[in-house]
C-alpha positions as a Markdown table, in Angstrom:
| # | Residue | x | y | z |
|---|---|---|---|---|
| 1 | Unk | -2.6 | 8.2 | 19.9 |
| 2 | Unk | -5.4 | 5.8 | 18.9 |
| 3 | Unk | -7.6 | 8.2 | 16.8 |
| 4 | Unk | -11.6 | 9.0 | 17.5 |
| 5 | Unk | -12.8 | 5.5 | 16.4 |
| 6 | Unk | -13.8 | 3.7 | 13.4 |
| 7 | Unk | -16.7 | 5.4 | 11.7 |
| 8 | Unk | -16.2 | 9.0 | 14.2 |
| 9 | Unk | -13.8 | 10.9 | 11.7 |
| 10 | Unk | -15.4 | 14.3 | 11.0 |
| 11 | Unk | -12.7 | 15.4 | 8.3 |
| 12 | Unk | -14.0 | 13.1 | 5.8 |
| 13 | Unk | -17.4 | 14.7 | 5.7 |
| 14 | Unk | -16.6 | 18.1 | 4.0 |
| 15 | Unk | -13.3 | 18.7 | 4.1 |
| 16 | Unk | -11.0 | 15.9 | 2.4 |
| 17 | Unk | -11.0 | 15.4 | -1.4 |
| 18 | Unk | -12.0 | 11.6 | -2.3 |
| 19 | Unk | -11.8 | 10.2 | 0.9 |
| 20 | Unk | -12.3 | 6.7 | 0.5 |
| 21 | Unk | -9.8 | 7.0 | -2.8 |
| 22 | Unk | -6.7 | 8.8 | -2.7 |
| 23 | Unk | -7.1 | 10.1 | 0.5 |
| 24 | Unk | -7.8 | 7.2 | 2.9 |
| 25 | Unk | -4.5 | 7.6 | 5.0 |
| 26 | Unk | -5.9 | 10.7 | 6.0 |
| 27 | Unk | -9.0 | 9.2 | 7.3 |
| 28 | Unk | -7.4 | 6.0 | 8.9 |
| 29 | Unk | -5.1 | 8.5 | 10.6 |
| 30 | Unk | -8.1 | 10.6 | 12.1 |
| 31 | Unk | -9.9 | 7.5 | 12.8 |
| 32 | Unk | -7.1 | 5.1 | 14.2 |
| 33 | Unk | -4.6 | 7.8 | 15.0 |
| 34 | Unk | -0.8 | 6.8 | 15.3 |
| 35 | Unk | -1.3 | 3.5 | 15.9 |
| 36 | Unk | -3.7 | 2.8 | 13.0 |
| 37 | Unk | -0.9 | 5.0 | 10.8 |
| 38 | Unk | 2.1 | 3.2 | 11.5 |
| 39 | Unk | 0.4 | -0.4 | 11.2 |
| 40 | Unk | -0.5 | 0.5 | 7.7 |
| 41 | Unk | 3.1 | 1.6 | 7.3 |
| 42 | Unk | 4.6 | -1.0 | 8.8 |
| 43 | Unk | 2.2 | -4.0 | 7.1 |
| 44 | Unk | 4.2 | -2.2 | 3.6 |
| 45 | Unk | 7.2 | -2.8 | 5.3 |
| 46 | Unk | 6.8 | -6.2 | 6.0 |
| 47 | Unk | 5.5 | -6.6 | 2.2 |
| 48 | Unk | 8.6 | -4.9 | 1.4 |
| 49 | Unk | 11.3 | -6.7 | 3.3 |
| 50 | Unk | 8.9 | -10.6 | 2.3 |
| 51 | Unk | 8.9 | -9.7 | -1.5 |
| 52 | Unk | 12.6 | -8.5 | -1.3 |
| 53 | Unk | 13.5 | -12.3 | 0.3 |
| 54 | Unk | 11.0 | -14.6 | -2.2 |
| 55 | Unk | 12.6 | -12.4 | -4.8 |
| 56 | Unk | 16.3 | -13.3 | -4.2 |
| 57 | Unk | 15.3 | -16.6 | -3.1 |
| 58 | Unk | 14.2 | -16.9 | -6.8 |
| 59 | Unk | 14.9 | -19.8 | -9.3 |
| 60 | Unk | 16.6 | -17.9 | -11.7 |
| 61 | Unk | 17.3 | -14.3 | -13.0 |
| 62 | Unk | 14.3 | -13.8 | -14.7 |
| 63 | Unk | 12.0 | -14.5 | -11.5 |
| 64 | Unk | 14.2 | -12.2 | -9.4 |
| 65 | Unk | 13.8 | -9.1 | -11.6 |
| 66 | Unk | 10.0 | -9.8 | -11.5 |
| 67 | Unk | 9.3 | -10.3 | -7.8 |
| 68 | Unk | 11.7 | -7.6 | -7.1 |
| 69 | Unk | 9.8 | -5.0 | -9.7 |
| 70 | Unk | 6.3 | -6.2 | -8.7 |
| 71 | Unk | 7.3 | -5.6 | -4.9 |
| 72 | Unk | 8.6 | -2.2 | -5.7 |
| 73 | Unk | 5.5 | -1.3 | -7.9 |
| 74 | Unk | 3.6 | -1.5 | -5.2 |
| 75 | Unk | 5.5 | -0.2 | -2.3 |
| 76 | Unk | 6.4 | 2.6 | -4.1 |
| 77 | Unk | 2.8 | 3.4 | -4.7 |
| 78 | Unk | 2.0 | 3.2 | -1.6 |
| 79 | Unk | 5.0 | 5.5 | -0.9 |
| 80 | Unk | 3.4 | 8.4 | -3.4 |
| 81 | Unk | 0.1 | 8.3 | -2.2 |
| 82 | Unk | 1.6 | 8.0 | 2.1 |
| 83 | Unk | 3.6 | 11.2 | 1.0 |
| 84 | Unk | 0.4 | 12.9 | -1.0 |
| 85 | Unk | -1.5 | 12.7 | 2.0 |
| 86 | Unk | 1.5 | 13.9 | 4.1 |
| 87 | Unk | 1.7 | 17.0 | 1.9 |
| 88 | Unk | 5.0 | 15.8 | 1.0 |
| 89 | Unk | 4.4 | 15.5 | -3.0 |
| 90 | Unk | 1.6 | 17.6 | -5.2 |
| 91 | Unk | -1.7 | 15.3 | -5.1 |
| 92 | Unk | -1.4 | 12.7 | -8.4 |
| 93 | Unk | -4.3 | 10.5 | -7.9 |
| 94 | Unk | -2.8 | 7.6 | -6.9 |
| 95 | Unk | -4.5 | 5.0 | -5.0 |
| 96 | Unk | -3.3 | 3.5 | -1.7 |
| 97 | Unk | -2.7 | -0.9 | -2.7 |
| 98 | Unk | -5.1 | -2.9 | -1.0 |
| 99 | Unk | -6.5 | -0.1 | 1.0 |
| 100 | Unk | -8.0 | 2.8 | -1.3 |
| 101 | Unk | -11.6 | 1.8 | -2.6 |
| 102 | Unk | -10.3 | 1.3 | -6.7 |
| 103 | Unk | -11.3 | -1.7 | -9.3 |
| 104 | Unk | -8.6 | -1.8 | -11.1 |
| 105 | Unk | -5.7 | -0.9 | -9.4 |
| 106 | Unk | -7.0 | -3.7 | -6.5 |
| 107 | Unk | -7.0 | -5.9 | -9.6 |
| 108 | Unk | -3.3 | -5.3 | -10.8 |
| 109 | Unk | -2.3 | -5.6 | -7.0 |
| 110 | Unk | -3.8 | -8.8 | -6.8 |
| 111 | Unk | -2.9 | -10.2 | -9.7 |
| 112 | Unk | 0.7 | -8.9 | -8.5 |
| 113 | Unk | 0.3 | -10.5 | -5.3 |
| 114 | Unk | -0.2 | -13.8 | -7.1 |
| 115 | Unk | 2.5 | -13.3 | -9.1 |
| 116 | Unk | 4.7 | -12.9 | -6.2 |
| 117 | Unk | 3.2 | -16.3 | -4.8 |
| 118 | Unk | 4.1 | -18.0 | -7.7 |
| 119 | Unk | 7.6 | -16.8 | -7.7 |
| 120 | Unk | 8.1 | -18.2 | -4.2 |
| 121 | Unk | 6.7 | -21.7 | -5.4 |
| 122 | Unk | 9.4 | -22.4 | -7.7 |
| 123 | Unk | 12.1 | -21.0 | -5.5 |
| 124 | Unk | 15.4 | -23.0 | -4.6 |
């Protein structure tokens, strides 16, 4: 239920591809167990359901279509690379937001994130 520890995971060492990249849901699953696993899935729920509200809460049409595309961007990122890990879809090289070690998809999250902020600045 809560994993071997931080730093104790042994599958990171030989036997999972790019571990701190496209594969770090494996490792925080090994490392933090269930728990660990369904905090990260429910902290992209909770980004899912906030950008969903700031997004209809939006001044006009133009700033709902963007916070709602920039929320799904990244959820649904996060989706490919959850269900990569999970065997559930062929391994694409996809990074997990705000998690995966990754220049320049952190960058494009970010500047998404502010983005987002923005948007819920100039709401009604």
């Amino acid at each position: 239920m809560t994993g071997l520890g931080l730093m104790a995971g042994k599958q990171k060492l030989f036997y999972v591809p790019e571990p701190h990249t496209d594969f770090i849901y494996a490792v925080i699953g090994e490392e933090w167990g269930l728990v660990g696993a369904l905090a990260v899935l429910g902290l992209f729920g909770v980004f899912l359901w906030r950008g969903v509200r700031l997004s209809l809460r939006a001044a006009d049409g133009f700033g709902r279509f963007l916070g709602i595309g920039l929320t799904a961007m990244i959820v649904c990122q996060a989706f490919v690379n959850i269900s990569v890990v999970l065997s559930l879809l062929p391994t694409k090289g996809i990074p997990l937001p705000f998690v995966s070690s990754g220049g320049s998809s952190l960058l494009v999250s970010l500047v998404s994130v502010g983005i987002l902020l923005n948007i819920s600045q100039h709401s009604d």
